[in-house]
C-alpha positions as CSV (number, residue, x, y, z in Angstrom):
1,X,-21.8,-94.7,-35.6
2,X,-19.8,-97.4,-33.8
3,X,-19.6,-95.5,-30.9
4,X,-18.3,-91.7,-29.6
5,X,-15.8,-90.7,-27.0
6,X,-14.5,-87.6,-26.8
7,X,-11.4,-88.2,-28.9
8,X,-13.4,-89.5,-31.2
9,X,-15.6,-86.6,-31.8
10,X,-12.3,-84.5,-32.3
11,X,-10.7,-86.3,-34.7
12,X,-13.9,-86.7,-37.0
13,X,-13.8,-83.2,-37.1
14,X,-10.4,-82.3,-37.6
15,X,-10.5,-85.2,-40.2
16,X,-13.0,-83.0,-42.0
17,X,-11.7,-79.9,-40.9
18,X,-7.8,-80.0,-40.8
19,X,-6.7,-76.7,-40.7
20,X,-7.8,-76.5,-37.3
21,X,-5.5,-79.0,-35.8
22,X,-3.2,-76.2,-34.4
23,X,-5.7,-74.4,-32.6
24,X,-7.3,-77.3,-30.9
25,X,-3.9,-78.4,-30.1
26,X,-2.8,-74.7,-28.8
27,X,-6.3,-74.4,-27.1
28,X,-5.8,-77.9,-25.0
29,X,-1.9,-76.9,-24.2
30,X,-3.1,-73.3,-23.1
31,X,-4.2,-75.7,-19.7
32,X,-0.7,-77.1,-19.6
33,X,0.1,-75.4,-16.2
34,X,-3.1,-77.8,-14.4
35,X,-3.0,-80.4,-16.5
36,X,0.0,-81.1,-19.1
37,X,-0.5,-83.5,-22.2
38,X,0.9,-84.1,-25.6
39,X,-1.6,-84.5,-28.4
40,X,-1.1,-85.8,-31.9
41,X,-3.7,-86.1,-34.8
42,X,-2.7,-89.6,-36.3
43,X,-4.1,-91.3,-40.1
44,X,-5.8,-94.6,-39.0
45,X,-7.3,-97.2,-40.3
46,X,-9.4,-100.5,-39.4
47,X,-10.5,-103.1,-42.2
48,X,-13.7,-101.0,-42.7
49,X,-12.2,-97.5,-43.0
50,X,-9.7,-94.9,-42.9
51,X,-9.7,-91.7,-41.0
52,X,-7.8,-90.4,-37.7
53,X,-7.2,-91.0,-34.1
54,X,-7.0,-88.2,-31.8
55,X,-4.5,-89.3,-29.3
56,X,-3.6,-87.5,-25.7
57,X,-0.9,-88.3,-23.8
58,X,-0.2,-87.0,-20.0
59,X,3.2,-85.1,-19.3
60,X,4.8,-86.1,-16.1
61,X,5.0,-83.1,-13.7
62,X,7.1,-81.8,-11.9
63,X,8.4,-83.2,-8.2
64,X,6.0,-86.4,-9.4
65,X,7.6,-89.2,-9.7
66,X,6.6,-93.3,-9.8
67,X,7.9,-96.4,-8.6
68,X,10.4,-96.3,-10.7
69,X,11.9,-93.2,-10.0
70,X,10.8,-91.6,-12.9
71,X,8.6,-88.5,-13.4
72,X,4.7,-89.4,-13.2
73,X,1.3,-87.4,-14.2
74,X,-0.3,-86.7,-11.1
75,X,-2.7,-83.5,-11.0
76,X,-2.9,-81.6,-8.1
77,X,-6.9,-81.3,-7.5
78,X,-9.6,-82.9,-10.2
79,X,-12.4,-81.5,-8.6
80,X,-15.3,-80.0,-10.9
81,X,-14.6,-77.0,-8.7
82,X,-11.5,-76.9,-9.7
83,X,-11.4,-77.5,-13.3
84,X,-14.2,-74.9,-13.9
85,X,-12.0,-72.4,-12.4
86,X,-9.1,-73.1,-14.5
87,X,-11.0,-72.8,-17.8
88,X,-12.7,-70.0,-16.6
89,X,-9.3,-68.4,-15.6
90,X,-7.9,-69.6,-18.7
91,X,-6.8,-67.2,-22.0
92,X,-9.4,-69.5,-24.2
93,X,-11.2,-67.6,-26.5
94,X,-14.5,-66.7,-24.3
95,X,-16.9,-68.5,-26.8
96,X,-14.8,-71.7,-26.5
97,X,-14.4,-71.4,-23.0
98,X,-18.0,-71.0,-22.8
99,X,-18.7,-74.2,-24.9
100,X,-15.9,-76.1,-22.7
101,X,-17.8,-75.5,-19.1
102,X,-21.2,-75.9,-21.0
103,X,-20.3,-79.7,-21.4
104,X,-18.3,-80.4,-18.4
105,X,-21.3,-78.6,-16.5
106,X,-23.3,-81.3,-17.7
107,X,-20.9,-84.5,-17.4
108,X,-20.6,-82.7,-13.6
109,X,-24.2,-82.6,-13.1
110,X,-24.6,-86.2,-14.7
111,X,-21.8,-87.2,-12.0
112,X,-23.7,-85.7,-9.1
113,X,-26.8,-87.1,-9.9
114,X,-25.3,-90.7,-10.1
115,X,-23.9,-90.3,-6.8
116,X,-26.1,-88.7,-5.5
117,X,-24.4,-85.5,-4.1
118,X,-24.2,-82.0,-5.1
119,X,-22.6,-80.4,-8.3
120,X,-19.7,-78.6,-6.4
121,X,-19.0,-81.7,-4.9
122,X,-17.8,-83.7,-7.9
123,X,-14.6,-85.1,-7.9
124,X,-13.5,-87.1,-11.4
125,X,-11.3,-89.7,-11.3
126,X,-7.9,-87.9,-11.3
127,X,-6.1,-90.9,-13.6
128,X,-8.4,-90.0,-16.9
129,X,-9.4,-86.2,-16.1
130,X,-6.9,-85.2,-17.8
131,X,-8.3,-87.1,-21.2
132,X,-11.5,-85.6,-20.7
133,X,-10.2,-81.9,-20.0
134,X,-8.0,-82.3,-23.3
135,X,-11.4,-84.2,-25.7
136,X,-13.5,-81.2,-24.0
137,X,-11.7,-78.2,-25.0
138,X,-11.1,-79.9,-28.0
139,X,-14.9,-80.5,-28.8
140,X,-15.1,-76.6,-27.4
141,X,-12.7,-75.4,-29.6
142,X,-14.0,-77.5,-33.0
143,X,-17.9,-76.2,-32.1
144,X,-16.6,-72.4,-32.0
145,X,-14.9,-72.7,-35.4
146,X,-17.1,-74.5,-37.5
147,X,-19.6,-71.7,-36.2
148,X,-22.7,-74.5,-37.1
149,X,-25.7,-73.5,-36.9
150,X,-27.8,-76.9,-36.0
151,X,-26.4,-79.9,-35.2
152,X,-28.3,-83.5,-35.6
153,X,-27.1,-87.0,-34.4
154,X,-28.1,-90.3,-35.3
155,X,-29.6,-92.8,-32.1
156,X,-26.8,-93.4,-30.0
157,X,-25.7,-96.4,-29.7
158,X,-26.1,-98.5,-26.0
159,X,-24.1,-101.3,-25.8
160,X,-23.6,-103.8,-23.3
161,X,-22.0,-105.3,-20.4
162,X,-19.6,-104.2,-18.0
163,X,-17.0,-101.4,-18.4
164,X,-13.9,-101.6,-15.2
165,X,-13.5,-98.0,-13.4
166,X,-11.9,-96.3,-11.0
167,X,-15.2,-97.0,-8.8
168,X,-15.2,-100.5,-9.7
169,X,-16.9,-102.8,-12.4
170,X,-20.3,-100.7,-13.5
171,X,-22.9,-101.6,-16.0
172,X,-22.7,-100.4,-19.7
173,X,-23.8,-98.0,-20.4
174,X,-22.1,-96.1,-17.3
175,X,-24.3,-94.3,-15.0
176,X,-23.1,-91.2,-15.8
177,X,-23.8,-92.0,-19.6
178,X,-27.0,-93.0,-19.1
179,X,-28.3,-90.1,-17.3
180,X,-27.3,-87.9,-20.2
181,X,-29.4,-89.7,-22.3
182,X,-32.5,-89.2,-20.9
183,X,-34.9,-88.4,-23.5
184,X,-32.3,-88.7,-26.6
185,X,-33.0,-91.4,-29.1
186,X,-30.6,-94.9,-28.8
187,X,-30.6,-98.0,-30.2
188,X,-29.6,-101.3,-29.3
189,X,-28.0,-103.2,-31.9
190,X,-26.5,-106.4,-30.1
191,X,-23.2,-105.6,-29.8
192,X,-21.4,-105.4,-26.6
193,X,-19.0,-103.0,-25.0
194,X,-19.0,-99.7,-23.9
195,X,-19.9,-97.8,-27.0
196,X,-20.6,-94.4,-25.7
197,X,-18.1,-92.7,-22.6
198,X,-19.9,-89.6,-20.6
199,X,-17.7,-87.1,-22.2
200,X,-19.0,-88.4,-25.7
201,X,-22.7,-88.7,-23.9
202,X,-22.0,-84.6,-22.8
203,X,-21.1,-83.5,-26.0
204,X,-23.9,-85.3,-27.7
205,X,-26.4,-83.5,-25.4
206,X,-24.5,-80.5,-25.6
207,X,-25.1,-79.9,-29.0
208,X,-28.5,-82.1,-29.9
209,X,-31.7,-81.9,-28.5
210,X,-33.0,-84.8,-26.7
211,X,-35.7,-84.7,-29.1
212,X,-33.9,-85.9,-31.6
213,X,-31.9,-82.5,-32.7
214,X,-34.1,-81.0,-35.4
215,X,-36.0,-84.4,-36.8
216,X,-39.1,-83.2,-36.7
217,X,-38.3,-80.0,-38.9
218,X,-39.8,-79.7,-42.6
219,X,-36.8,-81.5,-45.3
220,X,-34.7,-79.1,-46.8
221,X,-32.0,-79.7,-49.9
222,X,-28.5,-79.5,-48.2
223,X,-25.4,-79.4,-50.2
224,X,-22.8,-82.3,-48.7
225,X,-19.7,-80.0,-47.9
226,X,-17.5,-82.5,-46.4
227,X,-17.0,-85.3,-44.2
228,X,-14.6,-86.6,-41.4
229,X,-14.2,-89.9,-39.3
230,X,-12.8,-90.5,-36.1
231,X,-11.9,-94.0,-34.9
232,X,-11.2,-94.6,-31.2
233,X,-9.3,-96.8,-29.4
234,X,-10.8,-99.9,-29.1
235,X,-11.8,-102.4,-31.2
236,X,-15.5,-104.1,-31.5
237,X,-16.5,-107.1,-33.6
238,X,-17.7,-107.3,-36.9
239,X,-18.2,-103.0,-36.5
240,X,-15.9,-100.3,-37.0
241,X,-15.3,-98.5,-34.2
242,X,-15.5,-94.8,-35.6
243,X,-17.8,-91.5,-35.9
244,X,-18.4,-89.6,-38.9
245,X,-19.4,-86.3,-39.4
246,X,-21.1,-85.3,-42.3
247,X,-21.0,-80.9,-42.8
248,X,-24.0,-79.3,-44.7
249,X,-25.0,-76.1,-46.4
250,X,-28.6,-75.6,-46.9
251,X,-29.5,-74.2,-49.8
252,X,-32.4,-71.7,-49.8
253,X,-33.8,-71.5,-53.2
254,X,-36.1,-68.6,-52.8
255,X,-32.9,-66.7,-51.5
256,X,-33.0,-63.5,-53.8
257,X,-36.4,-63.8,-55.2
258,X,-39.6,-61.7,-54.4
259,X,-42.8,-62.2,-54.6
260,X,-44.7,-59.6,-56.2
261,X,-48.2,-58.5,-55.6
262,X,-50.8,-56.4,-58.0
263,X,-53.3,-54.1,-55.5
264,X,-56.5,-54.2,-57.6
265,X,-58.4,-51.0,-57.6
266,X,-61.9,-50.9,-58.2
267,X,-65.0,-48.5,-57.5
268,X,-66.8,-50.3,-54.7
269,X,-69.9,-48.4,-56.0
270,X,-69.9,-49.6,-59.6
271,X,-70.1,-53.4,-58.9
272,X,-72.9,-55.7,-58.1
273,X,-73.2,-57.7,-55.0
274,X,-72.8,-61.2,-57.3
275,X,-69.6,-59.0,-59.0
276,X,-68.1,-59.0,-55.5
277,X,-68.6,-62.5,-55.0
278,X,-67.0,-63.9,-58.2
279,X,-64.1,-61.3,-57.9
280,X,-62.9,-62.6,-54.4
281,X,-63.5,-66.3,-55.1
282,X,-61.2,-65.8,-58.1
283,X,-58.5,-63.6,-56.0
284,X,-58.7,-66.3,-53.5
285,X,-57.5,-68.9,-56.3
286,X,-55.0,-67.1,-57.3
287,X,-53.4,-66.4,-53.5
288,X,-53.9,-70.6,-53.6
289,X,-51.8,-70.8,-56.9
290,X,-48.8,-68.3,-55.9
291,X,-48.8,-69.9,-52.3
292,X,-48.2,-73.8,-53.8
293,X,-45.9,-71.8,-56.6
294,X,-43.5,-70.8,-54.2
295,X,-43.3,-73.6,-52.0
């Protein structure tokens, strides 16, 4: 991957999955009372590939306005407090609500730790919490209807340098995105800027495990279903900044078939203590055959 933010993880999947662009979209403007955006699934592409953008826009609110004089996004409260108890009080489907506070639980906790303070303290920075709340009940929404049943990433890419914020200039990768990394696999491939936000760090560990989501598992033949990529905003040398997702079945080829056993019956009486011995070296064998057979 070139990197993955949030928006970039949706549109990869609703690249590969389309027909779910109105849900996500309904799902994210189901929130419009806290936080109102527009959203738009766009065809992209770079001089490497094509795919879409996932793009969120803020609505101005109401009685906000800017220098200017006109209307201005300005939420109210972007506390984690607050948030959690909008999705939570929100008509989300309770599997997708249950996936969105899953992740933002854990870009919270990442947040806290960073900074040292408790959970219910958390307050995000109020000028892109509305991105994240939109790219997390999006992710929420996409991870409920594609009803996966495993999910595996490759290493995540690092990067390098400095990234500006509302705190001020931090290191890449962020502090936030660092700390939800412990443990997962990374890599460092020399090429610089921030390739991996802490909402794309939260869904990542959301939905991998730090070991490496599944790697260590026996192969199995998997039938390619489809595939979907999602560019983001920026642009990184000589790399294409996107995400692809690939969608497997597994195929199971001993699905319907049985193995099938023969009890052999014998008098006990009638055979010969060398008898026994041959006649359960031999069934043995033959438990050794049917065993490599099926596998």
């Amino acid at each position: 991957m070139g990197g993955l933010a949030g928006d970039m993880f949706v549109a990869a999947l609703l690249d590969a999955f389309p027909e779910y662009e109105s849900t996500v979209i309904a799902n994210i403007q189901a929130l419009n009372g806290a936080y109102p955006v527009a959203c738009s699934l766009i065809v992209h592409a770079d001089r490497f590939l094509r795919g879409r953008r996932f793009e969120v826009k803020p609505l101005a609110r109401r009685g906000a306005s800017g220098a200017d004089g006109e209307q201005s996004f300005a939420p109210a409260q972007s506390s984690w407090q607050s948030i959690r108890r909008s999705l939570e009080n929100s008509s989300l489907d309770p599997d997708v609500r249950a996936h969105a506070v899953g992740i933002f639980t854990l870009l919270a906790e990442a947040e806290a730790s960073v900074h040292g303070i408790e959970t219910d303290r958390v307050v995000f920075d109020e000028e892109g919490v509305w991105d994240s709340i939109a790219d997390i009940v999006g992710a929420a929404t996409l991870i409920h209807a594609t009803g996966a049943a495993r999910w595996t990433s490759s290493p995540a890419p690092l990067g390098s340098g400095r990234v500006r914020t509302a705190r001020g200039i931090l290191p890449v990768p962020a502090p936030a995105t660092t700390h939800l990394l412990l443990g997962m696999p990374t890599i460092d491939d020399g090429i610089e800027g921030e390739r991996l936000t802490p909402t794309g760090a939260a869904i990542l560990r959301y939905l991998c495990h730090p070991s490496g989501g599944g790697g260590g598992l026996a192969p199995k033949t998997r039938r390619l279903v489809c595939s979907g990529t999602g560019f983001g905003s920026r642009v990184l040398p000589n790399v294409s900044n996107h995400v692809r997702v690939l969608c497997f079945e597994e195929i199971d080829h001993g699905a319907g078939r049985r193995r099938q056993f023969r009890a052999p019956e014998f008098e006990e009486n009638d055979q010969s203590g060398d008898d026994l011995a041959a006649g359960l070296d031999r069934l043995r064998r033959l438990t050794a055959f049917l065993d490599v057979a099926q596998s």
